[in-house]
C-alpha positions in Angstrom: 9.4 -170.7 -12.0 8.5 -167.7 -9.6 6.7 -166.1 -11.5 4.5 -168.9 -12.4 3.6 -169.9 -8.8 3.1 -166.5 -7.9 0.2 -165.8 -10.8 -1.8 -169.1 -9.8 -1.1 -167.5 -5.9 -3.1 -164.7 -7.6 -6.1 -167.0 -8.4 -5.7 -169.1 -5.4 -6.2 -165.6 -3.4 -9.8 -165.5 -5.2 -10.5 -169.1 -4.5 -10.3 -170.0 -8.2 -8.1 -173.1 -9.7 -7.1 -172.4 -13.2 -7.7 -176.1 -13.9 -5.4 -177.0 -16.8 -1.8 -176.1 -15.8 0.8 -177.4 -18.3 3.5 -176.3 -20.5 1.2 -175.2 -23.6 -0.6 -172.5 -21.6 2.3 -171.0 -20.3 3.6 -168.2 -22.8 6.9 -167.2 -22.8 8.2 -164.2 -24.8 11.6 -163.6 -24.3 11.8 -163.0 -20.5 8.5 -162.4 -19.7 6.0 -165.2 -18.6 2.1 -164.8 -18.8 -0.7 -167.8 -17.9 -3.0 -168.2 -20.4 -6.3 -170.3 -21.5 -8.9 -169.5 -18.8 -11.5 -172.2 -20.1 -11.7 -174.4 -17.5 -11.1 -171.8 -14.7 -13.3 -172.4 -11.7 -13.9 -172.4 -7.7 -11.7 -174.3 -5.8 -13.8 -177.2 -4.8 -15.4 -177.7 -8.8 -14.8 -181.0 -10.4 -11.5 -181.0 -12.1 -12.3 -181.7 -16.0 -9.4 -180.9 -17.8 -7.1 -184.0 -15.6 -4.0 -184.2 -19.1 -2.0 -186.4 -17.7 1.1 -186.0 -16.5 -0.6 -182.8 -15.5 -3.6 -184.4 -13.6 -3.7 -187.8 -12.5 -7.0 -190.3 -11.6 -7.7 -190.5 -7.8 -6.4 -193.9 -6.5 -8.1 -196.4 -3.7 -6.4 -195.2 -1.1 -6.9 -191.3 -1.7 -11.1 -191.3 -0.7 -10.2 -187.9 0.8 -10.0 -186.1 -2.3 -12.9 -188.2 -4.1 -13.6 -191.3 -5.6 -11.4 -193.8 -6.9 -10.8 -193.7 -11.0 -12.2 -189.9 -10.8 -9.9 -186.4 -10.6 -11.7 -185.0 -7.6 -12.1 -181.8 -7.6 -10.3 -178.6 -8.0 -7.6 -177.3 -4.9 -4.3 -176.9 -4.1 -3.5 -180.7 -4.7 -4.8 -180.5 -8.4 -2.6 -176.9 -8.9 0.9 -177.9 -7.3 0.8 -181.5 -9.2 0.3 -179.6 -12.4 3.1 -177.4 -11.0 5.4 -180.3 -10.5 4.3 -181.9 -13.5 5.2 -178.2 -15.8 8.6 -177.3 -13.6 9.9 -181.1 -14.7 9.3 -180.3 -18.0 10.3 -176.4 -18.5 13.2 -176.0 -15.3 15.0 -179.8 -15.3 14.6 -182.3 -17.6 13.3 -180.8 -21.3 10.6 -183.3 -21.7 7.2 -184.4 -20.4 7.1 -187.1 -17.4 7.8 -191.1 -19.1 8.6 -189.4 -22.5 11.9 -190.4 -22.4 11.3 -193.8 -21.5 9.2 -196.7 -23.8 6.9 -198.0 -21.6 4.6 -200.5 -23.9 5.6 -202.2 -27.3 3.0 -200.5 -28.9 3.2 -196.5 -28.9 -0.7 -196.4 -28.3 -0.3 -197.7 -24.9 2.3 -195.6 -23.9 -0.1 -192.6 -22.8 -2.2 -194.9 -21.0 0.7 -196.4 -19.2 1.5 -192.9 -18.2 -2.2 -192.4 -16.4 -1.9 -196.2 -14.6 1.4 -195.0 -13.4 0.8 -191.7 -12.1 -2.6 -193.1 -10.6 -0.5 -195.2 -8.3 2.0 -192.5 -7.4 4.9 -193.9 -9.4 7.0 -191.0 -10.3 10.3 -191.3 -12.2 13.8 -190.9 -10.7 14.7 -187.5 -10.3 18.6 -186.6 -11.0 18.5 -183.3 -11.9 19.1 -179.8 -9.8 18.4 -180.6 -6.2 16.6 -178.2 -5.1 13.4 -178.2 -7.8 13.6 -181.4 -7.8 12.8 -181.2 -4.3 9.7 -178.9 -5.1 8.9 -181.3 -7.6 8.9 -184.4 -5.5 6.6 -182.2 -3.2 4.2 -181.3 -5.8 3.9 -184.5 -7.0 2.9 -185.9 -3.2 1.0 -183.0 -2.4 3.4 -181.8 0.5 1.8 -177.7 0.2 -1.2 -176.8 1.9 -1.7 -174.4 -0.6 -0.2 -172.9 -3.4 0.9 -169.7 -1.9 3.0 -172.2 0.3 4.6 -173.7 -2.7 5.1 -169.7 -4.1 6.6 -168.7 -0.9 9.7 -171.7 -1.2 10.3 -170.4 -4.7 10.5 -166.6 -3.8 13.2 -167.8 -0.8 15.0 -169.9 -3.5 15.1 -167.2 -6.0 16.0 -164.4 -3.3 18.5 -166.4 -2.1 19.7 -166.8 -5.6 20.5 -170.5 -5.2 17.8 -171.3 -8.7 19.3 -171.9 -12.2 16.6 -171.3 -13.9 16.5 -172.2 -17.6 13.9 -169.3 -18.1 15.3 -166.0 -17.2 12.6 -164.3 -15.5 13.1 -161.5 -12.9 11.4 -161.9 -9.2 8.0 -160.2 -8.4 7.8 -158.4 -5.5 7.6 -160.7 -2.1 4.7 -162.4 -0.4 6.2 -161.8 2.9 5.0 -158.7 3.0 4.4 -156.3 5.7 1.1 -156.7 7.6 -0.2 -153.2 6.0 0.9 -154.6 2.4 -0.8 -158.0 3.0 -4.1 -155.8 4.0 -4.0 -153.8 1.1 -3.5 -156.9 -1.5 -6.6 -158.7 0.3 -8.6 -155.6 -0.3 -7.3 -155.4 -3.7 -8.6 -159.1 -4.3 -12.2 -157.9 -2.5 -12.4 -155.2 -4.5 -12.2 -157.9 -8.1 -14.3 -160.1 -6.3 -17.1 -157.1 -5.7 -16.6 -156.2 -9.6 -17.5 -159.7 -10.7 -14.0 -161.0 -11.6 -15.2 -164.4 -9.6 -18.3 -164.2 -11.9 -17.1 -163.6 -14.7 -14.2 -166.4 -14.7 -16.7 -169.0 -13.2 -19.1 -168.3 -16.3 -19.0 -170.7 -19.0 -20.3 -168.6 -21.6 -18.0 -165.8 -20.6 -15.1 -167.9 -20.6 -15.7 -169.5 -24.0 -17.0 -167.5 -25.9 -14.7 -164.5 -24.7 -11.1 -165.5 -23.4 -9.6 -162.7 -24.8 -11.3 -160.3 -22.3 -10.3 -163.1 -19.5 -7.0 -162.8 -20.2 -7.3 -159.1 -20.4 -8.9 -159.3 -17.2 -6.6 -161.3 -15.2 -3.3 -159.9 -16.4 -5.0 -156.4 -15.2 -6.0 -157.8 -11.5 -2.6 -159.6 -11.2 -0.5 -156.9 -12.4 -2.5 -154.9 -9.5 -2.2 -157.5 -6.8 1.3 -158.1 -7.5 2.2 -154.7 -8.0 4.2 -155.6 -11.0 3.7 -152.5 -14.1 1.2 -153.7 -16.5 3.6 -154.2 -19.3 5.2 -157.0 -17.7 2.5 -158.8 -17.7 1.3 -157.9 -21.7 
């Protein structure tokens, strides 16, 4: 869960969105974690295309701050954290996707659909599970972070504190509350990748589709060096 909130901290810190956070681009071998599928990667602040429900959700009347009704506004720390909350429910709690263990129309067809309407007007499912991501989750879901890096910071003090029963056994990465001499060495770190195009190069269609390999070369490389976690872990 750390882990996972800390890399999309990594692309927050280069004011990118990776833009289609959910369970099947999260990779898991053994106890390592990596984020993969770069493709609709883009500046915080671009339209947000991808919008899978119940990983995105449809903007709803009362929510003309993010954008227009019936659209998924555009990329930010609201669309990241409810894709968070969305992949913790499934991965940490519960086993299965929101509403999937529920029938929600006579006919299967109109179940997905059902899911969008429901999500669209902020109607989340009971949670019953462990407390305390549950708690993250509810917060996700409502947008409760101002960023990302907010929501990271909560799940390093969980995991720290050693109070998390993760279901995937993953070890912490380094702290975010780091010293001010640390924090000015990761931000020139992150300069540095922004100087060499890293910004560029994820924001380019034709980069990004028609080379994700290198993109996913490329980021486990920057956020192994921001994180200062040994390149292996993240390969």
């Amino acid at each position: 869960m750390n882990n996972l909130a800390q890399a999309v901290t990594f692309l927050e810190s280069l004011n990118l969105a990776h833009g289609d956070l959910r369970p099947e681009n999260i990779l898991l071998n053994r106890d390592q974690l990596k984020l993969s599928d770069f493709d609709c990667t883009a500046e915080i602040g671009s339209y947000f295309e991808a919008c899978i429900a119940p990983y995105g959700r449809f903007l709803n009347g009362s929510e003309t701050d993010y954008g227009q009704r019936g659209t998924s506004g555009s990329l930010g720390p609201r669309t990241e954290q409810f894709a968070l909350g969305g992949s913790l429910y499934y991965l940490i709690n519960y086993g299965f996707e929101v509403y999937d263990d529920r029938c929600l129309a006579d006919d299967a067809k109109e179940h997905g659909p059902k899911v969008v309407d429901l999500l669209q007007n902020m109607e989340f499912p009971s949670l019953d599970g462990d407390p305390l991501i549950d708690g993250i989750i509810e917060k996700c879901w409502h947008t409760k972070y101002n960023s990302v890096a907010e929501l990271a910071a909560q799940t390093e003090t969980l995991l720290s504190e050693g109070t998390t029963r993760e279901v995937i056994n993953v070890e912490a990465v380094p702290s975010t509350g780091d010293s001010t001499e640390d924090f000015s060495s990761k931000r020139a770190v992150c300069q540095d990748l922004e100087k060499r195009g890293l910004l560029r190069l994820l924001c380019s269609g034709e980069a990004v589709y028609s080379n994700s390999t290198s993109i996913q070369v490329y980021f486990d490389r920057a956020y192994a060096e921001w994180s200062s976690v040994p390149l292996d872990y993240m390969t």
